[in-house]
FILUM-479925 format. One line per 4 residues: number of its first residue (from 0); their letters; for each residue x, y, z of C-alpha. Coordinates in steps of 0.001 Angstrom, whole numbers. Last residue first. Layout:
% FILUM-479925
NUM) A) X Y Z ~ ...
% end
This chain:
% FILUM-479925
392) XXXX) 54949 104342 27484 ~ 54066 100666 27378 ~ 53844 100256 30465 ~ 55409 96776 31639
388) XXXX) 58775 98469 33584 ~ 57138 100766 35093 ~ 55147 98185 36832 ~ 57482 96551 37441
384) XXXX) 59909 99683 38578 ~ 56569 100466 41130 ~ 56560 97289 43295 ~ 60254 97244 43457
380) XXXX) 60340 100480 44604 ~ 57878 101543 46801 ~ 58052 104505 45886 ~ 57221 108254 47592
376) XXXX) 54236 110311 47229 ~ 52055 111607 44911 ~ 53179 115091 45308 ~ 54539 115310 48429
372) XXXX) 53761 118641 49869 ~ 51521 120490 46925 ~ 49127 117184 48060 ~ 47959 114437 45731
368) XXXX) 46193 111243 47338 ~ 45694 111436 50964 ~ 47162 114653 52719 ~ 50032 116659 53114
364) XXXX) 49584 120524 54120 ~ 51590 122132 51463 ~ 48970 125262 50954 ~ 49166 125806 54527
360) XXXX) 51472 123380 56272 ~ 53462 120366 56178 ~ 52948 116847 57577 ~ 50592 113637 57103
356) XXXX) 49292 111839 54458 ~ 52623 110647 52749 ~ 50896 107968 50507 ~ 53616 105324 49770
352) XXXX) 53504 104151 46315 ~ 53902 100928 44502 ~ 50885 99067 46169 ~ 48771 102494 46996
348) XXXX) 48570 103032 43573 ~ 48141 99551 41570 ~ 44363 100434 41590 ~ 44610 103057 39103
344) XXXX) 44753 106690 39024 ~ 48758 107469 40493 ~ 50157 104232 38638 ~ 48511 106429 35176
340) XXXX) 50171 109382 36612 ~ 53631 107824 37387 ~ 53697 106959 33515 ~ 52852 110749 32592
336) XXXX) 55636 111697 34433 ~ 58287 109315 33148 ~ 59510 111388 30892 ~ 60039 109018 27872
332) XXXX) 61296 105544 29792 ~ 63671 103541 27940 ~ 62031 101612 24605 ~ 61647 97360 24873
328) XXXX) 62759 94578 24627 ~ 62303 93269 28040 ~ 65878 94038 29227 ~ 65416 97483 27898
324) XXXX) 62786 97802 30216 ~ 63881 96392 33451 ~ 67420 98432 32748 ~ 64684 101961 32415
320) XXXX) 63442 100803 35796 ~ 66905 100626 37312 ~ 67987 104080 35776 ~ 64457 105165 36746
316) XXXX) 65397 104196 40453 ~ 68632 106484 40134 ~ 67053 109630 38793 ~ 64719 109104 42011
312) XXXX) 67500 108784 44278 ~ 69503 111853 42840 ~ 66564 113838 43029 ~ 65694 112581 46595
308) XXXX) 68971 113753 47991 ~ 68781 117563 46133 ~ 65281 117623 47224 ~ 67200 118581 50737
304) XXXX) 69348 116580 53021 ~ 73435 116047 54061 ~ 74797 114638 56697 ~ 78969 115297 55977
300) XXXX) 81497 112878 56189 ~ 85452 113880 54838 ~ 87060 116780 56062 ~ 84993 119457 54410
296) XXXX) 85671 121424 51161 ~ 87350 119247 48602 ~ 87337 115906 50947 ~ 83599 115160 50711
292) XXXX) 81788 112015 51807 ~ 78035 112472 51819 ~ 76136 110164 54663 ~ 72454 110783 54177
288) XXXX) 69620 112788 55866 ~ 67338 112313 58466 ~ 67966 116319 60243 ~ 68799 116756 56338
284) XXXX) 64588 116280 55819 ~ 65056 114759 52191 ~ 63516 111710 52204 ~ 61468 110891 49464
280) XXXX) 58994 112784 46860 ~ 56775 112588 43466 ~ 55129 114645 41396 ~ 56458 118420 43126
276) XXXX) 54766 120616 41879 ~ 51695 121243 40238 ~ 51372 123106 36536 ~ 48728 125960 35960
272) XXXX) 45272 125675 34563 ~ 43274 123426 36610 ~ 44706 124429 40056 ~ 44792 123651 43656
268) XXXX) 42097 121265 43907 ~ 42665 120082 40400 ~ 46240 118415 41451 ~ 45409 114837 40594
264) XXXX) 42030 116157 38051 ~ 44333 116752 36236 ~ 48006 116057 35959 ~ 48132 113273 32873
260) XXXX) 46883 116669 30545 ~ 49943 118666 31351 ~ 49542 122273 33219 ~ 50583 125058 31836
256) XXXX) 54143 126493 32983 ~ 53664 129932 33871 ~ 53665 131153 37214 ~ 53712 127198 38765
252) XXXX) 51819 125790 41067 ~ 53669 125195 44781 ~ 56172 122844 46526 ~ 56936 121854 49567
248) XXXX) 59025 121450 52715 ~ 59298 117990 54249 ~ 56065 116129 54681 ~ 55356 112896 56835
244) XXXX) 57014 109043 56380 ~ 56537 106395 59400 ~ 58621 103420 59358 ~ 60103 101788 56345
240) XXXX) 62777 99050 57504 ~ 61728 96173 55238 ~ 62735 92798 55021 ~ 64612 91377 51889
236) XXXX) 68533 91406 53884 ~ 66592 89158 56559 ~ 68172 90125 60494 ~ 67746 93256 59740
232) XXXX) 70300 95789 61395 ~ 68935 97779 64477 ~ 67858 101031 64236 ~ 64011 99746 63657
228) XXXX) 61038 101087 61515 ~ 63209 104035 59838 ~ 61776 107322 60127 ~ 61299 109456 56865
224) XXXX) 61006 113411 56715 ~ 59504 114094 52938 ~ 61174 116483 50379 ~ 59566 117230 46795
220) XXXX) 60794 115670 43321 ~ 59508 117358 40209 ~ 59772 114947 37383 ~ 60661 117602 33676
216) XXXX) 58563 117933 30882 ~ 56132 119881 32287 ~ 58700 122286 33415 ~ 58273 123450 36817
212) XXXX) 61323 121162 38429 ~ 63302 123358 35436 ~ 62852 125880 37499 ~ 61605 126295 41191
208) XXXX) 58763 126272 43184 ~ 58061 129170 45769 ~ 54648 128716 47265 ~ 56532 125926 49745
204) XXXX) 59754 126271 49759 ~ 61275 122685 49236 ~ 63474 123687 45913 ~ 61992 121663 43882
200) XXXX) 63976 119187 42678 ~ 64708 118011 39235 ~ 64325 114622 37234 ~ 64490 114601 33199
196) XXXX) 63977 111167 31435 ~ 65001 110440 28209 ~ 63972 108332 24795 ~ 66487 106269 23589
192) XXXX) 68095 107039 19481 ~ 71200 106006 20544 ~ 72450 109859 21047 ~ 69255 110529 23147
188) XXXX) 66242 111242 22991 ~ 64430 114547 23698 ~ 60467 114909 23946 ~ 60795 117697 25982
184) XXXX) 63367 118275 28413 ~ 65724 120938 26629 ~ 62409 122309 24758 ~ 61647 123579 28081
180) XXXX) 63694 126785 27323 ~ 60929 128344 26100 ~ 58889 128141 28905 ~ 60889 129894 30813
176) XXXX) 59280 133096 29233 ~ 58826 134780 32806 ~ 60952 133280 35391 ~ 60572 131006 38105
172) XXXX) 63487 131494 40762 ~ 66131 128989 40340 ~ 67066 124968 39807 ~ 69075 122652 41178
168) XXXX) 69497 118739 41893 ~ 69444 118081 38016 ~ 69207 114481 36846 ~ 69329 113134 33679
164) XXXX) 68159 109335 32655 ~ 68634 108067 29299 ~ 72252 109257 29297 ~ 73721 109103 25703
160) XXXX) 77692 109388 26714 ~ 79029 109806 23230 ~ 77042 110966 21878 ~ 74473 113634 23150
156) XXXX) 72211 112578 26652 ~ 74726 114787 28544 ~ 76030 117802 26326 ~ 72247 118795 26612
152) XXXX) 71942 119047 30256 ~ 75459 120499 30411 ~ 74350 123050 27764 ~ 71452 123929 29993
148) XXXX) 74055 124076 32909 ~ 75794 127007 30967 ~ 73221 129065 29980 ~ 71276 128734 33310
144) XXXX) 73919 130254 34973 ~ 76282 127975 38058 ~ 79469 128046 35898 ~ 81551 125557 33196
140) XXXX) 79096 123237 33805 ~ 80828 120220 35431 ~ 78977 116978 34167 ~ 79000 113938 35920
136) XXXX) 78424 110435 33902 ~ 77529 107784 35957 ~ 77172 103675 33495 ~ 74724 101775 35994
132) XXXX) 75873 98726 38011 ~ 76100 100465 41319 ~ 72252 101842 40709 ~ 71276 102502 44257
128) XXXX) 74681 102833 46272 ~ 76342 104434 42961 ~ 73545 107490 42408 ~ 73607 107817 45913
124) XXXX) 77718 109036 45279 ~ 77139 110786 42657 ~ 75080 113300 43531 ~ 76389 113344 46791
120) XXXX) 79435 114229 45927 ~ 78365 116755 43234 ~ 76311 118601 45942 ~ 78980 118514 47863
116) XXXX) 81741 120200 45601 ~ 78977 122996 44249 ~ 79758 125588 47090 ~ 82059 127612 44866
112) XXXX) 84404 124274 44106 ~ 86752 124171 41626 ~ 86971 126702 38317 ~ 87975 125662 34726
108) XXXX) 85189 124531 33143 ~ 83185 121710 31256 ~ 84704 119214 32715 ~ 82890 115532 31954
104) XXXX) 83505 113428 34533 ~ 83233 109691 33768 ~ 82088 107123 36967 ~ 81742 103370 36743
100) XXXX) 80979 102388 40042 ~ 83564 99983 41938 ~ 81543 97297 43855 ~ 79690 98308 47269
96) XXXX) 81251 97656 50572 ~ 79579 100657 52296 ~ 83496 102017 52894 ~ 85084 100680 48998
92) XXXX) 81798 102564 47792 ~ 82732 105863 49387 ~ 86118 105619 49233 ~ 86033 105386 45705
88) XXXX) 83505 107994 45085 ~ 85927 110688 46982 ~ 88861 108973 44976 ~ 86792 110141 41819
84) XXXX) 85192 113640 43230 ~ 88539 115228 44519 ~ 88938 117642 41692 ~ 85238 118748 42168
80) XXXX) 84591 121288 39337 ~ 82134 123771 38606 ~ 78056 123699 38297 ~ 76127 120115 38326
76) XXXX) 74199 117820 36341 ~ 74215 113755 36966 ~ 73888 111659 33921 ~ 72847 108092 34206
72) XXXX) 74024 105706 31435 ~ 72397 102015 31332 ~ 73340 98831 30367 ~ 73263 97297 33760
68) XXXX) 71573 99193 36431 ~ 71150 97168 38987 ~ 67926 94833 38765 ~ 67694 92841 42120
64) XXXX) 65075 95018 43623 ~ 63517 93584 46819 ~ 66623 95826 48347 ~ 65363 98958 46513
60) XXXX) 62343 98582 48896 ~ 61890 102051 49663 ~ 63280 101261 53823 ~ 65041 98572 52709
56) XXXX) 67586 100269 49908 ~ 67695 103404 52523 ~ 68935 101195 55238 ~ 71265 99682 52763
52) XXXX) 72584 103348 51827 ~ 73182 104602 55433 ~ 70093 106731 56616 ~ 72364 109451 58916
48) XXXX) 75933 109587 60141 ~ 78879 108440 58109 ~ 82421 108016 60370 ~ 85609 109918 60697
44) XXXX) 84815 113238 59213 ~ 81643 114196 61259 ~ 79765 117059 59566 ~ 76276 118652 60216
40) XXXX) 77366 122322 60563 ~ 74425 123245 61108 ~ 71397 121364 59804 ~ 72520 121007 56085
36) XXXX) 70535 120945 53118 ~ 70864 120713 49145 ~ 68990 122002 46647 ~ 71988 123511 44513
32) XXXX) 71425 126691 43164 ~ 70748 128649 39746 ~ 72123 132145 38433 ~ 70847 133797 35529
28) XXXX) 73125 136085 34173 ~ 73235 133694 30945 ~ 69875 133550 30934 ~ 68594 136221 28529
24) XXXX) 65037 136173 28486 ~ 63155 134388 25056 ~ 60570 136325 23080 ~ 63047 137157 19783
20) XXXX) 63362 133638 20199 ~ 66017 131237 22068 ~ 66791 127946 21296 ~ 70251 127954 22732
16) XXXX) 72649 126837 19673 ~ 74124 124359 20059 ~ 77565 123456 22567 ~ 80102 121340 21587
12) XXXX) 82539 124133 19885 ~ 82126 126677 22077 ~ 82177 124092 25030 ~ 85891 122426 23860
8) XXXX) 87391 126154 24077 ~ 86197 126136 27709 ~ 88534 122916 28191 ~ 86891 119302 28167
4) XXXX) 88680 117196 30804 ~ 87598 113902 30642 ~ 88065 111353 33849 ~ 87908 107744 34092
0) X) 87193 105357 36517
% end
Protein backbone atom coordinates (compact mmCIF):
# COMPACT_ATOMS: atom_id res chain seq x y z
CA UNK A 1 0.00 0.00 0.00
CA UNK A 2 1.28 3.18 -0.60
CA UNK A 3 0.63 6.57 0.47
CA UNK A 4 1.34 10.20 -1.36
CA UNK A 5 1.29 13.16 0.46
CA UNK A 6 0.74 16.13 -1.88
CA UNK A 7 1.14 19.44 0.27
CA UNK A 8 -1.29 22.55 -0.44
CA UNK A 9 1.62 24.06 -2.41
CA UNK A 10 1.47 20.72 -4.65
CA UNK A 11 -2.57 21.72 -5.46
CA UNK A 12 -1.67 25.28 -6.84
CA UNK A 13 0.48 23.86 -9.03
CA UNK A 14 -1.69 20.58 -10.12
CA UNK A 15 -4.79 22.08 -10.22
CA UNK A 16 -6.44 23.88 -13.83
CA UNK A 17 -8.04 26.28 -14.20
CA UNK A 18 -11.90 26.02 -13.01
CA UNK A 19 -13.91 26.55 -16.12
CA UNK A 20 -15.77 29.23 -14.96
CA UNK A 21 -17.51 32.15 -17.15
CA UNK A 22 -18.42 35.52 -16.52
CA UNK A 23 -21.98 33.39 -15.82
CA UNK A 24 -20.48 30.85 -13.45
CA UNK A 25 -21.26 31.11 -9.23
CA UNK A 26 -18.43 31.19 -7.07
CA UNK A 27 -18.03 27.78 -5.39
CA UNK A 28 -15.37 27.96 -3.34
CA UNK A 29 -17.79 28.83 -0.25
CA UNK A 30 -19.78 26.15 -1.34
CA UNK A 31 -19.90 23.48 1.03
CA UNK A 32 -20.83 19.73 0.07
CA UNK A 33 -21.63 16.56 2.36
CA UNK A 34 -21.11 13.12 2.68
CA UNK A 35 -24.29 10.83 1.99
CA UNK A 36 -23.80 8.66 4.53
CA UNK A 37 -26.26 7.25 7.34
CA UNK A 38 -26.28 6.13 10.73
CA UNK A 39 -29.27 4.92 12.92
CA UNK A 40 -28.01 6.15 16.28
CA UNK A 41 -25.12 5.57 17.33
CA UNK A 42 -24.89 2.35 15.26
CA UNK A 43 -21.33 1.20 16.34
CA UNK A 44 -20.01 -2.08 17.79
CA UNK A 45 -16.12 -2.07 17.86
CA UNK A 46 -15.44 -5.70 18.36
CA UNK A 47 -17.35 -7.35 15.62
CA UNK A 48 -19.09 -6.09 11.98
CA UNK A 49 -22.84 -5.91 12.10
CA UNK A 50 -25.01 -5.58 9.03
CA UNK A 51 -24.92 -7.16 5.11
CA UNK A 52 -21.26 -8.58 5.39
CA UNK A 53 -19.48 -8.27 1.97
CA UNK A 54 -20.12 -12.01 0.71
CA UNK A 55 -23.71 -11.67 1.63
CA UNK A 56 -23.80 -8.57 -0.40
CA UNK A 57 -21.69 -10.37 -3.40
CA UNK A 58 -24.82 -13.09 -3.39
CA UNK A 59 -27.51 -11.11 -2.75
CA UNK A 60 -26.59 -8.72 -6.39
CA UNK A 61 -24.94 -11.57 -7.80
CA UNK A 62 -21.32 -10.21 -7.64
CA UNK A 63 -20.51 -13.80 -6.54
CA UNK A 64 -21.62 -15.27 -10.23
CA UNK A 65 -19.01 -12.64 -11.21
CA UNK A 66 -15.54 -13.98 -11.46
CA UNK A 67 -14.05 -10.79 -13.16
CA UNK A 68 -12.17 -8.70 -10.33
CA UNK A 69 -10.96 -5.81 -11.32
CA UNK A 70 -7.69 -6.43 -12.89
CA UNK A 71 -6.19 -3.65 -14.86
CA UNK A 72 -8.27 -1.14 -13.69
CA UNK A 73 -7.94 2.21 -11.46
CA UNK A 74 -10.98 3.24 -9.35
CA UNK A 75 -10.89 6.63 -7.80
CA UNK A 76 -12.79 7.31 -4.69
CA UNK A 77 -13.49 11.28 -3.86
CA UNK A 78 -13.59 12.59 -0.52
CA UNK A 79 -12.93 15.90 1.75
CA UNK A 80 -9.83 15.90 4.43
CA UNK A 81 -7.62 13.37 5.63
CA UNK A 82 -7.99 9.90 7.29
CA UNK A 83 -4.48 9.14 8.79
CA UNK A 84 -5.71 5.78 9.86
CA UNK A 85 -7.31 4.80 6.42
CA UNK A 86 -4.38 2.21 5.21
CA UNK A 87 -4.12 -0.12 8.39
CA UNK A 88 -7.99 0.59 8.68
CA UNK A 89 -8.24 -1.13 4.98
CA UNK A 90 -5.89 -3.73 6.10
CA UNK A 91 -7.78 -4.95 8.83
CA UNK A 92 -10.64 -4.84 7.01
CA UNK A 93 -9.70 -7.21 4.22
CA UNK A 94 -7.24 -9.38 6.46
CA UNK A 95 -10.95 -9.77 8.82
CA UNK A 96 -13.43 -10.82 5.62
CA UNK A 97 -10.40 -12.84 4.38
CA UNK A 98 -10.05 -10.92 1.22
CA UNK A 99 -6.46 -10.43 -0.52
CA UNK A 100 -4.48 -7.16 0.13
CA UNK A 101 -6.15 -4.23 -2.04
CA UNK A 102 -4.01 -1.98 -3.71
CA UNK A 103 -4.79 1.36 -2.14
CA UNK A 104 -2.80 5.02 -2.99
CA UNK A 105 -3.93 8.13 -1.07
CA UNK A 106 -3.57 11.09 -2.67
CA UNK A 107 -3.45 14.17 0.15
CA UNK A 108 -4.51 17.02 -1.03
CA UNK A 109 -4.63 18.86 2.46
CA UNK A 110 -3.52 19.28 5.64
CA UNK A 111 -6.53 18.76 8.03
CA UNK A 112 -7.85 15.10 9.53
CA UNK A 113 -11.09 14.15 10.00
CA UNK A 114 -14.23 16.86 10.23
CA UNK A 115 -16.77 14.07 9.86
CA UNK A 116 -15.21 12.85 6.47
CA UNK A 117 -13.01 9.78 8.22
CA UNK A 118 -16.03 7.29 7.70
CA UNK A 119 -17.16 8.11 4.73
CA UNK A 120 -13.59 7.55 3.36
CA UNK A 121 -13.54 4.17 5.17
CA UNK A 122 -16.23 2.96 3.72
CA UNK A 123 -15.52 4.23 0.52
CA UNK A 124 -12.76 2.32 0.29
CA UNK A 125 -13.26 -0.34 2.01
CA UNK A 126 -16.60 -1.76 -0.35
CA UNK A 127 -14.68 -0.64 -3.08
CA UNK A 128 -11.96 -3.61 -1.99
CA UNK A 129 -14.68 -6.45 -1.04
CA UNK A 130 -16.25 -5.98 -4.66
CA UNK A 131 -13.39 -5.12 -6.91
CA UNK A 132 -10.27 -6.57 -4.61
CA UNK A 133 -8.24 -6.82 -7.75
CA UNK A 134 -8.84 -3.23 -8.94
CA UNK A 135 -6.01 -0.44 -8.72
CA UNK A 136 -8.08 2.31 -5.38
CA UNK A 137 -6.92 5.58 -5.51
CA UNK A 138 -8.43 7.97 -2.56
CA UNK A 139 -8.27 11.46 -2.90
CA UNK A 140 -8.28 13.93 0.17
CA UNK A 141 -9.56 17.32 -1.09
CA UNK A 142 -7.84 19.72 0.66
CA UNK A 143 -11.60 20.87 2.22
CA UNK A 144 -15.30 19.88 1.89
CA UNK A 145 -16.12 23.19 -1.06
CA UNK A 146 -16.96 22.44 -4.34
CA UNK A 147 -13.69 24.12 -5.54
CA UNK A 148 -11.63 21.88 -3.94
CA UNK A 149 -13.34 18.38 -4.48
CA UNK A 150 -13.83 19.40 -8.22
CA UNK A 151 -10.07 19.55 -8.43
CA UNK A 152 -9.96 16.15 -6.63
CA UNK A 153 -12.34 14.84 -9.30
CA UNK A 154 -10.07 16.10 -11.89
CA UNK A 155 -6.63 15.36 -10.17
CA UNK A 156 -8.11 11.69 -10.27
CA UNK A 157 -8.56 10.41 -13.87
CA UNK A 158 -5.12 12.83 -14.77
CA UNK A 159 -1.70 10.94 -15.04
CA UNK A 160 -0.53 9.36 -13.23
CA UNK A 161 -3.38 7.54 -11.59
CA UNK A 162 -5.96 7.64 -14.79
CA UNK A 163 -9.11 6.30 -12.96
CA UNK A 164 -11.72 5.16 -15.49
CA UNK A 165 -14.23 4.95 -12.89
CA UNK A 166 -14.80 8.01 -10.22
CA UNK A 167 -16.94 7.95 -7.52
CA UNK A 168 -18.29 10.77 -5.37
CA UNK A 169 -20.50 9.79 -2.26
CA UNK A 170 -21.44 13.65 -1.79
CA UNK A 171 -22.90 16.30 -3.25
CA UNK A 172 -24.95 19.74 -2.13
CA UNK A 173 -27.94 21.82 -2.59
CA UNK A 174 -28.73 22.41 -6.44
CA UNK A 175 -27.53 25.60 -7.49
CA UNK A 176 -28.23 27.99 -10.18
CA UNK A 177 -25.52 27.92 -13.08
CA UNK A 178 -24.27 24.37 -11.99
CA UNK A 179 -24.41 23.52 -15.14
CA UNK A 180 -21.31 24.88 -15.94
CA UNK A 181 -19.35 22.99 -13.89
CA UNK A 182 -20.59 19.73 -15.57
CA UNK A 183 -17.87 19.93 -17.98
CA UNK A 184 -15.87 17.96 -15.07
CA UNK A 185 -18.05 14.77 -16.00
CA UNK A 186 -18.67 15.20 -19.51
CA UNK A 187 -17.13 13.48 -22.10
CA UNK A 188 -13.72 13.30 -20.04
CA UNK A 189 -11.05 10.59 -20.55
CA UNK A 190 -8.53 9.92 -18.87
CA UNK A 191 -4.66 10.21 -18.73
CA UNK A 192 -4.43 6.88 -21.08
CA UNK A 193 -6.61 8.21 -23.38
CA UNK A 194 -9.92 5.81 -21.55
CA UNK A 195 -13.11 7.17 -21.49
CA UNK A 196 -14.66 7.72 -17.69
CA UNK A 197 -17.40 7.06 -15.68
CA UNK A 198 -18.80 9.48 -12.98
CA UNK A 199 -21.11 7.86 -10.09
CA UNK A 200 -22.73 10.14 -7.30
CA UNK A 201 -25.47 9.81 -4.82
CA UNK A 202 -28.34 11.55 -4.32
CA UNK A 203 -28.75 12.59 -1.29
CA UNK A 204 -32.06 10.29 -0.47
CA UNK A 205 -34.46 13.33 0.16
CA UNK A 206 -36.96 12.98 -1.87
CA UNK A 207 -37.84 16.51 -3.93
CA UNK A 208 -34.41 17.58 -2.86
CA UNK A 209 -31.72 16.00 -5.28
CA UNK A 210 -28.37 16.87 -5.05
CA UNK A 211 -25.27 18.01 -7.17
CA UNK A 212 -23.17 16.55 -9.23
CA UNK A 213 -25.82 13.30 -8.90
CA UNK A 214 -27.98 16.01 -11.17
CA UNK A 215 -25.51 16.33 -13.80
CA UNK A 216 -26.36 14.56 -16.93
CA UNK A 217 -23.16 13.39 -17.14
CA UNK A 218 -22.89 11.98 -13.94
CA UNK A 219 -24.93 8.03 -12.58
CA UNK A 220 -27.28 9.08 -9.88
CA UNK A 221 -27.49 6.29 -7.36
CA UNK A 222 -30.74 6.28 -5.03
CA UNK A 223 -31.19 4.16 -1.67
CA UNK A 224 -33.31 0.92 -1.54
CA UNK A 225 -33.96 -1.22 1.92
CA UNK A 226 -32.81 -4.89 0.94
CA UNK A 227 -33.64 -8.16 2.95
CA UNK A 228 -31.51 -11.03 2.53
CA UNK A 229 -33.41 -14.43 1.54
CA UNK A 230 -31.84 -16.49 4.46
CA UNK A 231 -29.38 -15.50 7.58
CA UNK A 232 -27.82 -18.55 7.36
CA UNK A 233 -24.57 -19.10 5.26
CA UNK A 234 -25.09 -20.77 1.71
CA UNK A 235 -24.37 -23.93 1.52
CA UNK A 236 -23.27 -23.23 -2.64
CA UNK A 237 -20.84 -20.07 -2.74
CA UNK A 238 -22.91 -19.33 -6.55
CA UNK A 239 -26.47 -19.34 -4.90
CA UNK A 240 -28.24 -16.36 -4.25
CA UNK A 241 -29.34 -14.64 -1.04
CA UNK A 242 -31.56 -11.70 -2.61
CA UNK A 243 -34.79 -11.46 -0.74
CA UNK A 244 -37.23 -8.79 -1.00
CA UNK A 245 -35.89 -5.13 -2.09
CA UNK A 246 -38.44 -1.82 -1.51
CA UNK A 247 -37.53 2.02 -1.64
CA UNK A 248 -35.16 3.94 0.55
CA UNK A 249 -35.43 7.72 0.37
CA UNK A 250 -35.51 9.34 -3.07
CA UNK A 251 -34.74 11.47 -5.45
CA UNK A 252 -36.41 14.30 -7.47
CA UNK A 253 -36.05 16.33 -11.12
CA UNK A 254 -33.64 18.57 -11.24
CA UNK A 255 -33.84 22.82 -11.15
CA UNK A 256 -31.73 23.06 -14.01
CA UNK A 257 -30.00 20.29 -15.48
CA UNK A 258 -31.89 19.40 -18.90
CA UNK A 259 -32.77 16.28 -19.39
CA UNK A 260 -30.53 13.75 -21.69
CA UNK A 261 -32.05 12.21 -24.74
CA UNK A 262 -31.45 8.18 -23.36
CA UNK A 263 -33.91 9.46 -20.27
CA UNK A 264 -37.19 9.94 -22.03
CA UNK A 265 -39.87 8.62 -22.25
CA UNK A 266 -38.19 6.43 -18.78
CA UNK A 267 -38.88 9.36 -16.51
CA UNK A 268 -41.61 11.26 -18.88
CA UNK A 269 -44.25 10.90 -16.25
CA UNK A 270 -42.55 13.22 -14.07
CA UNK A 271 -40.88 15.40 -16.53
CA UNK A 272 -39.92 15.86 -20.24
CA UNK A 273 -37.78 18.78 -19.85
CA UNK A 274 -35.83 18.52 -16.67
CA UNK A 275 -33.29 15.71 -15.59
CA UNK A 276 -34.55 12.51 -13.26
CA UNK A 277 -32.81 11.31 -10.43
CA UNK A 278 -31.57 8.82 -9.20
CA UNK A 279 -30.75 6.06 -12.48
CA UNK A 280 -30.03 3.36 -10.63
CA UNK A 281 -30.12 2.19 -6.75
CA UNK A 282 -29.05 -0.57 -3.96
CA UNK A 283 -29.09 -0.91 -0.46
CA UNK A 284 -28.61 1.90 1.42
CA UNK A 285 -31.32 1.81 4.31
CA UNK A 286 -28.33 2.09 7.34
CA UNK A 287 -31.00 0.09 9.59
CA UNK A 288 -29.54 -2.85 6.63
CA UNK A 289 -26.42 -1.33 6.21
CA UNK A 290 -22.73 -2.44 6.01
CA UNK A 291 -19.87 -3.15 8.36
CA UNK A 292 -17.39 0.14 8.13
CA UNK A 293 -14.26 -0.22 10.20
CA UNK A 294 -13.00 3.13 11.48
CA UNK A 295 -10.31 3.76 14.11
CA UNK A 296 -9.88 7.77 13.46
CA UNK A 297 -13.16 8.69 15.04
CA UNK A 298 -14.95 5.56 16.41
CA UNK A 299 -13.51 2.47 18.00
CA UNK A 300 -13.41 0.30 15.21
CA UNK A 301 -17.07 -1.22 13.54
CA UNK A 302 -19.59 1.04 12.65
CA UNK A 303 -23.17 0.09 10.50
CA UNK A 304 -23.20 2.43 8.19
CA UNK A 305 -26.06 3.29 5.17
CA UNK A 306 -27.07 6.02 2.85
CA UNK A 307 -26.48 6.54 -1.19
CA UNK A 308 -23.06 6.98 0.06
CA UNK A 309 -22.95 2.75 0.33
CA UNK A 310 -24.53 2.20 -3.03
CA UNK A 311 -22.23 4.81 -4.74
CA UNK A 312 -19.27 3.12 -3.77
CA UNK A 313 -20.88 -0.30 -4.88
CA UNK A 314 -21.98 0.88 -8.10
CA UNK A 315 -18.50 2.70 -8.92
CA UNK A 316 -17.16 -0.70 -8.00
CA UNK A 317 -19.35 -2.96 -10.42
CA UNK A 318 -18.36 -0.58 -13.40
CA UNK A 319 -14.72 -1.13 -12.37
CA UNK A 320 -15.55 -4.92 -12.98
CA UNK A 321 -17.56 -4.19 -16.10
CA UNK A 322 -15.04 -1.74 -17.49
CA UNK A 323 -12.13 -5.06 -16.75
CA UNK A 324 -14.84 -7.26 -18.98
CA UNK A 325 -14.33 -4.67 -21.57
CA UNK A 326 -10.89 -3.98 -21.82
CA UNK A 327 -10.37 -7.66 -21.67
CA UNK A 328 -12.41 -7.93 -24.91
CA UNK A 329 -10.53 -5.34 -26.74
CA UNK A 330 -12.26 -2.91 -26.33
CA UNK A 331 -12.88 1.09 -24.94
CA UNK A 332 -13.84 1.51 -20.89
CA UNK A 333 -17.25 2.55 -20.29
CA UNK A 334 -18.11 6.49 -21.34
CA UNK A 335 -20.75 7.42 -18.67
CA UNK A 336 -22.43 4.59 -18.39
CA UNK A 337 -25.85 6.21 -18.26
CA UNK A 338 -26.86 6.05 -21.58
CA UNK A 339 -25.73 2.23 -21.60
CA UNK A 340 -28.08 1.44 -18.51
CA UNK A 341 -30.84 3.13 -20.64
CA UNK A 342 -30.66 1.00 -23.63
CA UNK A 343 -30.64 -2.40 -20.80
CA UNK A 344 -33.58 -0.21 -19.23
CA UNK A 345 -35.82 -0.38 -22.94
CA UNK A 346 -35.06 -3.73 -24.13
CA UNK A 347 -35.93 -7.15 -23.28
CA UNK A 348 -32.66 -7.89 -21.33
CA UNK A 349 -34.27 -5.52 -18.49
CA UNK A 350 -35.82 -7.41 -16.01
CA UNK A 351 -32.81 -10.17 -16.46
CA UNK A 352 -29.96 -7.75 -15.31
CA UNK A 353 -32.06 -5.55 -13.17
CA UNK A 354 -34.13 -5.88 -10.18
CA UNK A 355 -37.38 -3.81 -10.41
CA UNK A 356 -37.87 -2.25 -6.87
CA UNK A 357 -41.77 -1.90 -7.21
CA UNK A 358 -42.60 -1.32 -3.91
CA UNK A 359 -41.77 1.45 -1.13
CA UNK A 360 -41.49 5.24 -0.73
CA UNK A 361 -43.90 7.93 -0.88
CA UNK A 362 -45.43 10.82 -2.76
CA UNK A 363 -43.53 11.78 -5.69
CA UNK A 364 -40.90 8.75 -4.76
CA UNK A 365 -43.54 6.17 -4.50
CA UNK A 366 -41.67 3.06 -6.22
CA UNK A 367 -43.26 1.35 -8.85
CA UNK A 368 -42.68 -0.90 -12.05
CA UNK A 369 -40.28 0.41 -14.49
CA UNK A 370 -38.80 4.01 -13.61
CA UNK A 371 -39.81 5.58 -10.32
CA UNK A 372 -38.10 9.10 -8.67
CA UNK A 373 -37.42 6.24 -5.76
CA UNK A 374 -35.18 3.79 -7.43
CA UNK A 375 -34.54 4.85 -10.61
CA UNK A 376 -34.35 1.81 -12.68
CA UNK A 377 -33.52 -0.29 -10.09
CA UNK A 378 -30.80 -2.27 -8.71
CA UNK A 379 -28.26 -4.99 -10.67
CA UNK A 380 -28.15 -8.07 -11.05
CA UNK A 381 -24.72 -8.11 -11.55
CA UNK A 382 -23.36 -10.60 -13.48
CA UNK A 383 -26.25 -10.55 -15.78
CA UNK A 384 -25.88 -6.76 -16.36
CA UNK A 385 -21.62 -6.39 -16.51
CA UNK A 386 -22.17 -8.82 -19.79
CA UNK A 387 -24.13 -7.12 -21.10
CA UNK A 388 -22.25 -4.02 -20.38
CA UNK A 389 -19.54 -5.48 -21.25
CA UNK A 390 -20.77 -6.28 -25.23
CA UNK A 391 -22.28 -2.65 -25.91
CA UNK A 392 -20.54 -1.02 -27.93
CA UNK A 393 -20.81 2.31 -26.15
Amino acid sequence: MKRLCVLLFGVLLLAVTLPMTAQAPDISAMKARPTIQMVGQRDNPSSPTGILPVEYKAAYEFNRLPNQGAGQTIALIDAYNDPNIAPDLAFYASYFHLAPCNLTVVQLGTTNGEGWDLEESLDVEQACALAPQANIVLVEAASSSFTDLLTAVQLASSTPYNASVVSMGWGGIEFSGEQQYDSYFCNIVNGSGQPVTFVSGVGGSCGIPTYPATSSCVVAVGGTTLALSTATPLSNPLQSNYGVETAYGGGGISLYELQPPWQNPACSQYSTQYRCVPDVSADANPATGVPVYDTYSYGGWVEVGGTSVPTADWAAFFTLANSLRVGAGKNTLSQADPDMYTVYYSSNYLTDFHDITSGGSGECAAGPGYDLATGIGSYKASSLATSLAADTN
